[in-house]
Each structure stands twice: as C-alpha cells, then as structure tokens.
N, C-alpha and C positions, 0 to 999 in steps of 0.2 A: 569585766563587770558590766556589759554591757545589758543583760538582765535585771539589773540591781538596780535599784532606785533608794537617796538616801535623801534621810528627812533628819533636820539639826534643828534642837530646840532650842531657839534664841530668845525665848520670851520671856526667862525669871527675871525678878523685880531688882535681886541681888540686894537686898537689903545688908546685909555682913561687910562688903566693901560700901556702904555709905559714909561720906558723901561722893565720893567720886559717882556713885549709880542713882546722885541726886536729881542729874539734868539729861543719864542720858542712861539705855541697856546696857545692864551687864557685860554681855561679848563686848560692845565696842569700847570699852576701857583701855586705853594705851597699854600697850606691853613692849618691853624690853627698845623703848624707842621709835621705832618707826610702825610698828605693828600695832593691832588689835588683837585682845584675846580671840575673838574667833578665826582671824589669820590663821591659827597653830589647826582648826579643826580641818578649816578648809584647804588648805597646802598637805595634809593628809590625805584629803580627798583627793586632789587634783594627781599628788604623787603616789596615789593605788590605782589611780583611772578610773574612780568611778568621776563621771563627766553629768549626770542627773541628779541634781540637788533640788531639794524643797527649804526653803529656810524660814522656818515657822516663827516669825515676832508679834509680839506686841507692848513690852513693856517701854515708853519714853524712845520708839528705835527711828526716831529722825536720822540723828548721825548714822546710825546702823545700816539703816535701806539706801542711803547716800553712798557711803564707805564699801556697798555689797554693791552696787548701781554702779561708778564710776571704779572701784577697784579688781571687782571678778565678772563682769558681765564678759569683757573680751576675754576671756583665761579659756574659756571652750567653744568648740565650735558651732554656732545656733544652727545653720545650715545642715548638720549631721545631727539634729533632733537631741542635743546637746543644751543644758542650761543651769544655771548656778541663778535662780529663783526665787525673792521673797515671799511668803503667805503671810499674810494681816490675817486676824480675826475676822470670818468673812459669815458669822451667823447664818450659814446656808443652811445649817442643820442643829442648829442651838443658840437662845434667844442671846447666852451670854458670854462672856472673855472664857478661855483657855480655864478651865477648874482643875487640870492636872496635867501631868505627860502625857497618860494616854487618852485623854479628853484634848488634848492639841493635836494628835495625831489622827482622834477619829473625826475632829469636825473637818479636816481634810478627807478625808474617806475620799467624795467624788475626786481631788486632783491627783491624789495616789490613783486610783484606780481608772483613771485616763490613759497614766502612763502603762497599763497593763504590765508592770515590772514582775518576775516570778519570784522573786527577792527583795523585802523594805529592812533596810539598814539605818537604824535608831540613832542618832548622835548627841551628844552633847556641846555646845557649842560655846563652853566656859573651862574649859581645863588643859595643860601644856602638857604635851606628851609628842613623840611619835611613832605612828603605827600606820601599817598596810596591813589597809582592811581587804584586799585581794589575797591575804595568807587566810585571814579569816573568814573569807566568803569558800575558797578552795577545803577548809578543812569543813566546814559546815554540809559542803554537797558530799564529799567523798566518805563522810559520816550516815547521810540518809537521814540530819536531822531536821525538827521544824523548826526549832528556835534554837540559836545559839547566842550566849551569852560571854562575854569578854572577861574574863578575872584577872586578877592582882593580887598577890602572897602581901598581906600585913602582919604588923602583929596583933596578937590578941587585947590589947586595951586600947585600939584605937575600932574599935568592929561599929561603937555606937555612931557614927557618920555612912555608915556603908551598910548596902545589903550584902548579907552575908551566902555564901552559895557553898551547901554541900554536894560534894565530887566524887563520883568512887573514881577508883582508878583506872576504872576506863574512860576516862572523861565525861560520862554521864552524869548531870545535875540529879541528885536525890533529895535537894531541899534549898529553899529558899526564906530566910529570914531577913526583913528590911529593917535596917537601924535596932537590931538590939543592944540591951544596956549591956552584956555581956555573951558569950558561947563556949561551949566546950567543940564546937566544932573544929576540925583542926584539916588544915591541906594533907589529901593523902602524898602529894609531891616532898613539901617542906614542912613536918610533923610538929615544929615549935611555930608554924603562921597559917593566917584562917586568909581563903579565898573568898575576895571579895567580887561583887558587880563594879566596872566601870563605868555604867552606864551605858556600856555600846551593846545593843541587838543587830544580831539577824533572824528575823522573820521569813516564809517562807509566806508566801502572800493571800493564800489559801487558807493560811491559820489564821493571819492578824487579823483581816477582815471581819469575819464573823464574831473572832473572841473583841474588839473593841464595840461591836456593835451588840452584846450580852452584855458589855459594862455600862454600856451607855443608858440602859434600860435600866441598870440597878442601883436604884435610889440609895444604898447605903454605900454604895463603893465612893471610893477616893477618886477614883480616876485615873490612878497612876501605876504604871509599869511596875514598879518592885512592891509597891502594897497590894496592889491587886491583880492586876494583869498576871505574872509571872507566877506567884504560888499556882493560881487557879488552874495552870495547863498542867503542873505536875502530874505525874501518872496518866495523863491522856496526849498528850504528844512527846516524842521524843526532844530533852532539851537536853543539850552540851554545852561544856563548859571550853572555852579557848582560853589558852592560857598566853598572856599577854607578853608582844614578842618585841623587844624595844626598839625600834632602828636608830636610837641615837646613838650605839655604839660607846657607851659606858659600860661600867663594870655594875652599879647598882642599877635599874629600873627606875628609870623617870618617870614617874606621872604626880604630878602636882594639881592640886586642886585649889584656885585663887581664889577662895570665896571668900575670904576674909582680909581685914588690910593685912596685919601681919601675915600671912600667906603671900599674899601678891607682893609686896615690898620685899621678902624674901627671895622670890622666885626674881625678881626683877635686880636682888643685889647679887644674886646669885650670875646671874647674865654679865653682868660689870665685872666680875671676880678673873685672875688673872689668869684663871684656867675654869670657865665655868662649866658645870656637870650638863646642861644644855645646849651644846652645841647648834651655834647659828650658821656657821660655815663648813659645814659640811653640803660641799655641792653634789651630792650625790641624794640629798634629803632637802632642796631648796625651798623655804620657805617665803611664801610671797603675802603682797601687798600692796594697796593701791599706790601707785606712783605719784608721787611728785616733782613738780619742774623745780627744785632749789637748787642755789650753787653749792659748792663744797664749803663745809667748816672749816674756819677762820681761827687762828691763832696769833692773837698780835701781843706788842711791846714784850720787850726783854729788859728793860731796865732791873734794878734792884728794890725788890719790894713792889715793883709792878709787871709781874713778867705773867703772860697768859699762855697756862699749860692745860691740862688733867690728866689726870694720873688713875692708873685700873679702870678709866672710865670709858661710857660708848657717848660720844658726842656724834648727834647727825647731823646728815644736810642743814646747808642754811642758816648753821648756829656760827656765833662769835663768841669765843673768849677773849674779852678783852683786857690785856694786864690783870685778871683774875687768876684763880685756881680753884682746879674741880676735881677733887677725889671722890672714887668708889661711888661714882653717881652713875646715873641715865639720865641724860641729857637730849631730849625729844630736837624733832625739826623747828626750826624758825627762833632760835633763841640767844640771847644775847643777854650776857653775864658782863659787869660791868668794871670798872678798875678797882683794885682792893679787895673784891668782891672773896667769900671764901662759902664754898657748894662743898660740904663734904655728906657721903652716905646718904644722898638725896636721891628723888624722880622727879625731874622736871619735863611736865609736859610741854604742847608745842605754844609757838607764841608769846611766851614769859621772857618779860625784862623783868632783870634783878640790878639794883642800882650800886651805885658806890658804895663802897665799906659794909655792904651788907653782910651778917654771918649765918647760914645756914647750913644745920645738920638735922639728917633723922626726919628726913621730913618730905612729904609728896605736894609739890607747888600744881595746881590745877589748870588748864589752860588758858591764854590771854587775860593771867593775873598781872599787875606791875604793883612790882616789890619797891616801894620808896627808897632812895636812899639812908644808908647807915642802919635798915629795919634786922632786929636778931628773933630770931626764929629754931627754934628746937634746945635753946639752952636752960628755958625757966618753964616749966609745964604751966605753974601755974600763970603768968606773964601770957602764954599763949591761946590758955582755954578764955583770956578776953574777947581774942578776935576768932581766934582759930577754933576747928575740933582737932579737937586731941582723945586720940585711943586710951583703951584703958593700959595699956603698953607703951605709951609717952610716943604713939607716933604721931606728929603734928602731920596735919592738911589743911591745905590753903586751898580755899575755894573762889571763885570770882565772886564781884560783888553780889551781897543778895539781890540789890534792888534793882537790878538789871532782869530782873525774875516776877512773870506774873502770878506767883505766889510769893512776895517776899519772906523769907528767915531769918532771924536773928541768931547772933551766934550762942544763946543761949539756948535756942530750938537746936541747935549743932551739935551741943552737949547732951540736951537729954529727947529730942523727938523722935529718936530711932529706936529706943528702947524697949 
C-alpha cells in the first residue's frame, strides 16, 4: 500500500452517544477498556500496511490529538516518509469548520496532494470491525476501477441508516441511494439483503481531486460522499463494489456502528461476554493502543460477604477490586471498586472510585467520577434522571461534575439539551 494514502474522519460531533461526546470527539470514546473507538480503525490500518495516515479532526478532539500524539506517533516509521497525522480545520481553502465528508477531505486537498499518493483511501474513524484494506486496494487495481466502494449484506428494514449501493453481478455499482426510507434493491450475491456502503472509498487520485473540487463550487451540494460525491461519478467512471471480507474470523460479519448509547453499550457488553463475537485476542489481528505504565489488577479479601472477584468481566490495568463484585462489566484502567460494592452489566471508565455498598447496574460511570458511598444507581430511572442522564432505554450515565465545566450543565440540560 505504499501508493495509497489514507484519510479517517474523526471530526463528527457524535451527538447520538451524548453525553459521553459532551467533553470530548466521538472516536476517542473508551471502547472495550483500554481502547478508543478509533483504535479498531487505525490497528486496521497499521495491520494492512497502509503506514500514511491523514486524521482529519475537529469536533472537542483535545483528548483525541493527545491519545493519536503519544499513542500511534511511534507505531510507523517517520524516517521511511511514514506517519499516523492529525489535520485541524486549517481554513487554507474555506473560511469555515468541515460542512461535510467531502468538504473535510477537500479543504485538505493541498496535504493529500503533497503526498502525491495514486490512491486516497476514505475511512471512518467511529465504527468496530476488521478489515484489510490491502484485499481491497489489490481487488480495486486488478479491476481498472476509479472508485471503489466497501459493502455489507443487510437487511432490508434497516437500509434508512445506510447508503444503499446497487451491484450487478459483476461487482460494478449501478446505483447509489444514501439513507432511503425504504428499497427494492436487493444483493445480486444474497437475494433476501440490500448492499450497503461502509463508508470506506478507494479513490483513484486522479478522480477525487477534480470531482471534490466541482463540489466545492456547487452551492447546492451537501458536501458529502454518499449525497453527493458518489451518485455524481455514476456512469462516468468505473465504481466497484467490494464485498466486505471479515478477519475477525466469525461465522456472522461484524461490523458495528456505535453511534448510539445503546449501540456502544452493546458492542462493549458484547466484549465482556464469555465468548464474545469480537474477538480481542487474536494475535494474528492485534489491536493497539496508547500505552500505559499501570500495575496489574488487583483482587483482594476473600472473606464472606466481602470477597473481591468479577465474573464475565474485562478488568484492566491498574484496577482494584476490593471485597467487591463485578459482573458482565468493563472495567477501564485506574479503577478501584470498593468493599460491598456490587458493578453489575456496567462500563466503567478510567479513574472512577466507586465507594462502599454501592449498587450499580446498566449503567456507563464517566471518567474521574467518585461514586459516594452506599450511592444506587441503575435500579429507579426515575431516582436517577435527578442527577444522572438516562436514555430513553433506562441506560443510566454518570458524567463528572458539571461545574468543573466552562460551560456548566445542569442535569436537567442532561435530560433534554440534546434533543
């Protein structure tokens, strides 16, 4: 993939996971423990060789440019013209923030086009999956296409989240519909599911150029890849469709899309589960992330009625269970669960003291919260929508104090300011 040059959009505002994407971007939202959503994009990257990354932010991404700075700057070689990159909104070529995907990708224009890459590879940098994207770079040349596109067999009543992509059966795209309310389109492969977009392009560098810079000019477009970019090359360049190839080495097809709490809570109890459908230990698919110096997790007192275990859970570095118990949870770095204490079907980020006799289920604790002693959490929705937000799914989230915030919130803005 030394040709290829890939660009991951880390900019969306993520509203759907609020509050977690209240203080900080979307990607770097904890996943499964020690990780970052964008972890899963970039350990893709790293493990197909594309080694040229562009990582386009702008939404809240302190943590983000930190976590990409001290966790994958070393992971390539800078010396072999090698880098894993952040881009800010840098108004070289438009007075205002990111108006779409492909208005993120063309106000970079000049640092794509530094790289002289004869291939720009599209990413998303908010979704679990794995894939080598060196299958789908190999099948896009040995096709003679411009643009190729990544698909997924759904089924037909989930199409209004997805652009929808018709296929003949020679792998050639015949049509592109983004977010309809419904289709009769149907996979020439699998006749009862519709092929949808992933979100992943390969461009051919020759085409994107010019076609982002005819969008950029037209005052009515969106700006974006699947509303407008993608229909428009129909019938003037050749587009294929790749049909998405899993290396998780399951029997169904992973790819999850967290954009919602319930989504991400899911995909995260799924991880805990005692056989989960995403495998993290498979080292032949290693998934990385910035390092930390912690010691190993701690299990102490075995008495009766104070005995500290967890059960189906991922406890990391760093953490203590203390004469507690933690089922079916994720248990982040730096944490310390206290005596009595009961963490079931929880995500507990890093940093969190949970005190004595606390009870908590069904519920995502936020980082460098401290949970008071004896405090119950997830068992009275309406008890929790006092302090807490609670989904409209009863999933309680604990956020750190507002007022440590120079915009303070009240937890009544928690309830209804996202709406």
């Amino acid at each position: 993939m030394k040709d290829t040059l890939g660009v991951l959009l880390a900019g969306g505002a993520g509203e759907r996971l609020f509050p977690l994407t209240r203080d900080r971007a979307k990607p770097a939202v904890p996943f499964a423990g020690q990780y970052r959503i964008i972890d899963i994009t970039l350990s893709n990257c790293i493990n197909s060789g594309l080694h040229r990354v562009y990582i386009l932010t702008q939404y809240k991404a302190l943590s983000l440019n930190r976590h990409i700075r001290e966790g994958w700057g070393s992971v390539v070689a800078n010396e072999l013209g090698e880098f894993i990159e952040i881009l800010p909104p840098m108004q070289r070529v438009s007075k205002s923030w990111y108006q779409g995907t492909a208005d993120a990708v063309y106000q970079n224009i000049y640092s794509i086009g530094s790289e002289e890459p004869k291939h720009v590879l599209i990413l998303s940098g908010d979704h679990i999956y794995k894939m080598n994207y060196a299958r789908m770079l190999r099948q896009h040349k040995d096709s003679g296409a411009d643009v190729t596109l990544a698909t997924l067999p759904i089924s037909p009543d989930e199409v209004s989240s997805f652009g929808v992509v018709e296929v003949a059966r020679n792998g050639e795209v015949t049509g592109f519909v983004e977010k309809p309310k419904e289709t009769n389109i149907r996979s020439p492969f699998t006749p009862d599911m519709v092929d949808v977009s992933m979100g992943i392009y390969i461009f051919n560098t020759d085409v994107l150029i010019p076609e982002l810079i005819k969008d950029a000019e037209d005052p009515q477009s969106k700006h974006d890849f699947g509303h407008n970019i993608l229909p428009k090359l129909l019938g003037r360049f050749k587009m294929n469709a790749y049909n998405f190839v899993d290396e998780n080495k399951q029997k169904a097809l992973y790819w999850r899309d967290v954009g919602t709490l319930e989504a991400y809570y899911e995909a995260n109890m799924d991880i805990a589960g005692v056989t989960p459908t995403f495998n993290l230990y498979d080292k032949t698919w290693p998934m990385r992330t910035r390092p930390y110096q912690y010691p190993p997790a701690k299990f102490v007192f075995g008495e009766p009625g104070r005995t500290g275990m967890a059960i189906n859970s991922i406890v990391c570095a760093g953490s203590i269970i203390s004469g507690s118990v933690v089922r079916n949870s994720v248990v982040s770095q730096d944490v310390r669960v206290n005596s009595y204490a009961d963490v079931d079907s929880s995500i507990i980020f890093s940093h969190v003291n949970i005190g004595r006799h606390c009870r908590i289920r069904h519920a995502i604790i936020d980082r460098d919260v401290h949970i008071p002693d004896g405090t119950v959490i997830g068992y009275d929705p309406n008890e929790d929508k006092k302090n807490y937000f609670v989904s409209a799914s009863g999933l309680t989230v604990v956020t750190r104090d507002y007022s440590v915030y120079e915009n303070p919130v009240s937890p009544e803005f928690l309830q209804h300011g996202n709406s």
